[in-house]
C-alpha positions in Angstrom: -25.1 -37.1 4.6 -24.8 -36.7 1.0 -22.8 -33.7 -0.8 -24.0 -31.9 -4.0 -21.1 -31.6 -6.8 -22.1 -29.9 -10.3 -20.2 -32.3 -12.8 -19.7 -31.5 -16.6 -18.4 -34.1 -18.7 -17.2 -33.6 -21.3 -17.8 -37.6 -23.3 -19.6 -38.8 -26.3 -19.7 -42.2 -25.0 -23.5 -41.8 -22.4 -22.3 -45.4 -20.8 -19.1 -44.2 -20.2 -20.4 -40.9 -18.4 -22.6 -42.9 -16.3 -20.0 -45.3 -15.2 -18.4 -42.0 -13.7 -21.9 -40.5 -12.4 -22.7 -43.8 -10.1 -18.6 -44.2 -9.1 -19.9 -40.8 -7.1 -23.4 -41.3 -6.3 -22.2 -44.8 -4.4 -19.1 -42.5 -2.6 -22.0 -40.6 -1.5 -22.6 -37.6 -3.7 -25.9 -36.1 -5.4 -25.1 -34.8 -8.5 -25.9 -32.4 -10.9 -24.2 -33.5 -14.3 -24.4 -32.4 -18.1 -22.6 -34.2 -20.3 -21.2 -32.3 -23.9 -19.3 -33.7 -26.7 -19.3 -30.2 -28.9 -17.1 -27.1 -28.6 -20.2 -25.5 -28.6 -21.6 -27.5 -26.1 -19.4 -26.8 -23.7 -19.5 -23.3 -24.5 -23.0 -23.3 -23.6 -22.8 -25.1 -20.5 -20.2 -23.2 -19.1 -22.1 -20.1 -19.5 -25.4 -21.7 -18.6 -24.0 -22.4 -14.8 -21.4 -22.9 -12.5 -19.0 -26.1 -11.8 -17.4 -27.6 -9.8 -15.5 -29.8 -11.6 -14.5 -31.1 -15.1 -14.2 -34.6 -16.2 -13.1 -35.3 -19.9 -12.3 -37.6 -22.7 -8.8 -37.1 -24.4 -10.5 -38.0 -27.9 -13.7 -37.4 -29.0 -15.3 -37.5 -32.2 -15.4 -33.9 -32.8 -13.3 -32.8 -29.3 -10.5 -33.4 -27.5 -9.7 -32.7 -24.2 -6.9 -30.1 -24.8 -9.5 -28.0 -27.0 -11.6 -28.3 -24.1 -9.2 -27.3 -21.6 -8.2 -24.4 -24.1 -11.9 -23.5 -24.1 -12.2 -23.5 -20.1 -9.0 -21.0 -19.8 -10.7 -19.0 -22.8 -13.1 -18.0 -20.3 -10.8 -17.4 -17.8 -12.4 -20.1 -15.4 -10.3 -22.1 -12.6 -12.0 -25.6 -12.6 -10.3 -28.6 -11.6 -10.2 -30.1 -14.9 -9.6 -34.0 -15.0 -8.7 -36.3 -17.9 -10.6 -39.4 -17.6 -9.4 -41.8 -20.8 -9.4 -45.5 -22.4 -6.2 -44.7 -23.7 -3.6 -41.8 -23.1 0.0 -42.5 -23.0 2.5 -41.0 -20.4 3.9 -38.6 -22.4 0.1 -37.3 -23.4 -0.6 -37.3 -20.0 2.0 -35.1 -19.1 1.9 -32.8 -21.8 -2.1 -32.3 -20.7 -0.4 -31.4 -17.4 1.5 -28.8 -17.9 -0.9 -27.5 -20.8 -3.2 -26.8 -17.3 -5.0 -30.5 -16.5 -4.8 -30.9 -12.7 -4.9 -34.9 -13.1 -5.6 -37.5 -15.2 -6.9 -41.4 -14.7 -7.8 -44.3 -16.7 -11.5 -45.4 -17.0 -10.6 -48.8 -16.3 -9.4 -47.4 -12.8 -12.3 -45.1 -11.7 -11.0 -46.0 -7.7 -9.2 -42.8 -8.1 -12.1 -40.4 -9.0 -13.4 -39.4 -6.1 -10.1 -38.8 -4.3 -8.6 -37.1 -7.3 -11.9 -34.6 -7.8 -11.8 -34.1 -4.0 -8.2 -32.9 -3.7 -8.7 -31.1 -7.0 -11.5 -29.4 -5.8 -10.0 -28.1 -2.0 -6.8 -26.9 -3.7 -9.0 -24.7 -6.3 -10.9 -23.5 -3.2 -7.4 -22.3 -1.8 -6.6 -20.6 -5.2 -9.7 -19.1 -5.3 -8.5 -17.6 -1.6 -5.2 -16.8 -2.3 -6.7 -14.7 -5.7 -9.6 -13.2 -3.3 -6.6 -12.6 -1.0 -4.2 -10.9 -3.5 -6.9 -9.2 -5.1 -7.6 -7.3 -1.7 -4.4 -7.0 -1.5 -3.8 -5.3 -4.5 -6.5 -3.2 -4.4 -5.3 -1.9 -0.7 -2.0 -0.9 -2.3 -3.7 1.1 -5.4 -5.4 3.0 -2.4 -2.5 3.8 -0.5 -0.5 4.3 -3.5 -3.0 6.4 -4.8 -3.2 8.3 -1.3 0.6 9.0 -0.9 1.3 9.9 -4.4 -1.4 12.7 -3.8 -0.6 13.5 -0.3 0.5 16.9 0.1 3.5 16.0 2.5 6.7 14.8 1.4 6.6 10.8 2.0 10.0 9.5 2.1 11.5 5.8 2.9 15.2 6.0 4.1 17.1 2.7 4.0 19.3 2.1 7.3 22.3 3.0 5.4 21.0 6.6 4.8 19.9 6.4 1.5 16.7 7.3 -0.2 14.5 4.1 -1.3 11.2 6.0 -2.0 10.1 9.8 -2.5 6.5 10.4 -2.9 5.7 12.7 -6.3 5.0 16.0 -4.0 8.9 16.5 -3.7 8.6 18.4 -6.7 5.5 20.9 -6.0 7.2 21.5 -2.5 10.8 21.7 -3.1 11.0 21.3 -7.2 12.8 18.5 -7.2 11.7 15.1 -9.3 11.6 11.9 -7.6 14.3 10.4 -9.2 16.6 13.5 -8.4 16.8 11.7 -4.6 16.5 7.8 -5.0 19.2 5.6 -4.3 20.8 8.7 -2.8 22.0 10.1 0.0 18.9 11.1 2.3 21.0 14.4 3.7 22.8 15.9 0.8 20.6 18.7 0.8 19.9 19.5 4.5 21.2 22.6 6.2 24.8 22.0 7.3 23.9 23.8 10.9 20.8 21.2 11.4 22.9 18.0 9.6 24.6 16.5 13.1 21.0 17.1 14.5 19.3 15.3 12.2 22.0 12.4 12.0 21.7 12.0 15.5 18.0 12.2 15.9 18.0 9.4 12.5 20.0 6.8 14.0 18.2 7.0 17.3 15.3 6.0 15.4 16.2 3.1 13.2 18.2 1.7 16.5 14.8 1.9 18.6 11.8 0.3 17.3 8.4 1.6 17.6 9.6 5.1 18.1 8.2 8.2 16.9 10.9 10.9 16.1 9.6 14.9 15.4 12.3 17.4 13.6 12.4 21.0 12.0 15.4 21.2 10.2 16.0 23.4 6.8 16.3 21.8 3.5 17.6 23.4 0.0 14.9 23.7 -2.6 16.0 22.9 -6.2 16.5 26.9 -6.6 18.4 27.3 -4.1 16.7 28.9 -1.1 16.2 27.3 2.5 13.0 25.5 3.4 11.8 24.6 7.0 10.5 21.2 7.1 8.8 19.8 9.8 9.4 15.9 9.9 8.1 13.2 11.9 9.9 9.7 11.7 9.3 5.8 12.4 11.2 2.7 11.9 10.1 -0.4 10.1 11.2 -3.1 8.8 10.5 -3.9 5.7 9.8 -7.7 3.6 13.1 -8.5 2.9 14.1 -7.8 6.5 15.7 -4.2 6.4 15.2 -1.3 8.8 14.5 1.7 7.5 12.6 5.0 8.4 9.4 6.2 7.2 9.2 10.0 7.1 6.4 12.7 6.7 7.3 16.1 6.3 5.8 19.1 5.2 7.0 22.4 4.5 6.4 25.3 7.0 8.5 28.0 5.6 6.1 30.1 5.8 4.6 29.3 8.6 7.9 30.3 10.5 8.1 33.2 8.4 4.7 34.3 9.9 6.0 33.4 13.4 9.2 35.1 12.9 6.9 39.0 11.8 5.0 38.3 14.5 7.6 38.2 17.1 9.2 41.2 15.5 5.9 43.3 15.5 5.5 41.7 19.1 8.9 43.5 19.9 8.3 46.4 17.6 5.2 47.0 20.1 7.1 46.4 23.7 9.6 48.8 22.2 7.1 51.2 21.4 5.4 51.0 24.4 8.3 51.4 26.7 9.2 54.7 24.7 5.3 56.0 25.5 6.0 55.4 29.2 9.1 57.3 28.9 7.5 60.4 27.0 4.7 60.7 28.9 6.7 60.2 32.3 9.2 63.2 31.2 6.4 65.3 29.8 4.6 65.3 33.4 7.9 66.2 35.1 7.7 69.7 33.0 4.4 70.0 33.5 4.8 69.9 37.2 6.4 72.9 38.3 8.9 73.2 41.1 8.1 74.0 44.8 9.8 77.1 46.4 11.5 76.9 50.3 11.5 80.3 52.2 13.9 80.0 55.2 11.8 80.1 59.0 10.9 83.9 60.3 11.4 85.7 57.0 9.2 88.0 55.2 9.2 88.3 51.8 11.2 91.1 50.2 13.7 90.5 53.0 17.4 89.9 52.4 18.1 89.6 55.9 
């Protein structure tokens, strides 16, 4: 079964170009091939099409295979490009290399071609998976970035030593504080002493048991001053470089409780009430009722005795 390949030489010499064309035709491969000798040429041919790979001369009349390489990374393309020469010394050779050839060969010794364009060509298809790859990757963390610096919780990552390695932006609409005021601090400074043994406790439960989801109200200073309620729900990861630490989401509910709190008081404001009704309205029937009188047996009225 034969396998297409898209070859551009770049060659001024046609007998030379088709020594190359028939080395891979006879390993089995149809070709489609173009071969340029001009800047411009090239130019024209890499725009005209895709490649798959890139065979060139050192020295040409009017090119040279690092203008060509130069011209290929111009265009921001990731072909295997291989120098294919009469005569190129060791120290051009390398120089080529690390200018961004992937290989290089003489054209006396064409035994090579096909196995050096067919590794070239399945390591370009695993760049071209690890870009694809990053690219994706990337783009998912622009999106979560993206989500958790507009999130309107408080997204915090706490290091297992307690200290703050990430606060999302909303810190400072919620409790008017900037970012930076917290990182690489302490994660507690500013919780309520009262709630601070709580929260320790409840903290290094978490980092100490994987998988676990902790929940917390606890109250937090706001950069004027005041106490906050912050509900808080926790979990442990372990991050890249291997260290636990705690992902938090919390959210202020201040007023929330505050709301909670006035209802409970006009809830008791109303029992109060209530009970005092019953009370009135039991000791206003009591006068209204008037008392019964008890004559003794056998007397008359008007009688003493």
């Amino acid at each position: 079964m034969s396998l297409a390949l898209c070859v551009l030489i770049v060659e001024d010499s046609e007998n030379d170009a088709l020594l190359m064309v028939r080395e891979l035709q006879r390993n089995g491969y149809t070709l489609t091939y173009d071969r340029v000798d001009t800047p411009s040429a090239m130019a024209a041919a890499l725009d005209r099409q895709s490649w798959d790979v890139i065979l060139a001369d050192y020295n040409l009349p009017h090119f040279s295979a690092p203008e060509a390489l130069k011209l290929l990374q111009k265009k921001n393309l990731d072909l295997p490009f291989i120098i294919v020469s009469g005569s190129i010394g060791e120290h051009i050779a390398v120089a080529a290399m690390k200018a961004g050839a992937h290989d290089y060969l003489m054209k006396g010794n064409l035994a090579r071609l096909v196995p050096a364009i067919e590794r070239e060509i399945r390591e370009a298809e695993e760049r071209n998976k690890r870009r694809t790859a990053e690219q994706a990757l990337r783009a998912s963390e622009e999106r979560f970035r993206s989500l958790i610096e507009n999130a309107l919780d408080i997204i915090t990552v706490v290091g297992g030593n307690g200290t703050v390695r990430y606060i999302s932006p909303s810190i400072e609409r919620v409790l008017g504080y900037k970012p930076e005021d917290f990182i690489g601090r302490d994660a507690f400074q500013s919780i309520h002493p009262d709630d601070l043994q709580s929260i320790l406790t409840t903290f290094n439960t978490a980092i100490q048991t994987p998988g676990r989801t902790i929940s917390v109200e606890f109250r937090f200073r706001h950069q004027d001053g005041t106490w906050h309620v912050l509900e808080a729900v926790g979990k442990q990861f372990v991050e890249p470089g291997g260290e636990d630490s705690l992902v938090i989401n919390a959210r202020d509910i201040t007023e929330r409780k505050q709301v909670e709190e006035a209802r409970k008081a006009l809830q008791k404001e109303k029992e109060l009430n209530d009970l005092k009704s019953r009370f009135v309205s039991m000791v206003s029937h009591e006068f209204r009722t008037p008392l019964k009188c008890h004559r003794p047996v056998g007397k008359t009225p008007g009688t003493l005795f």
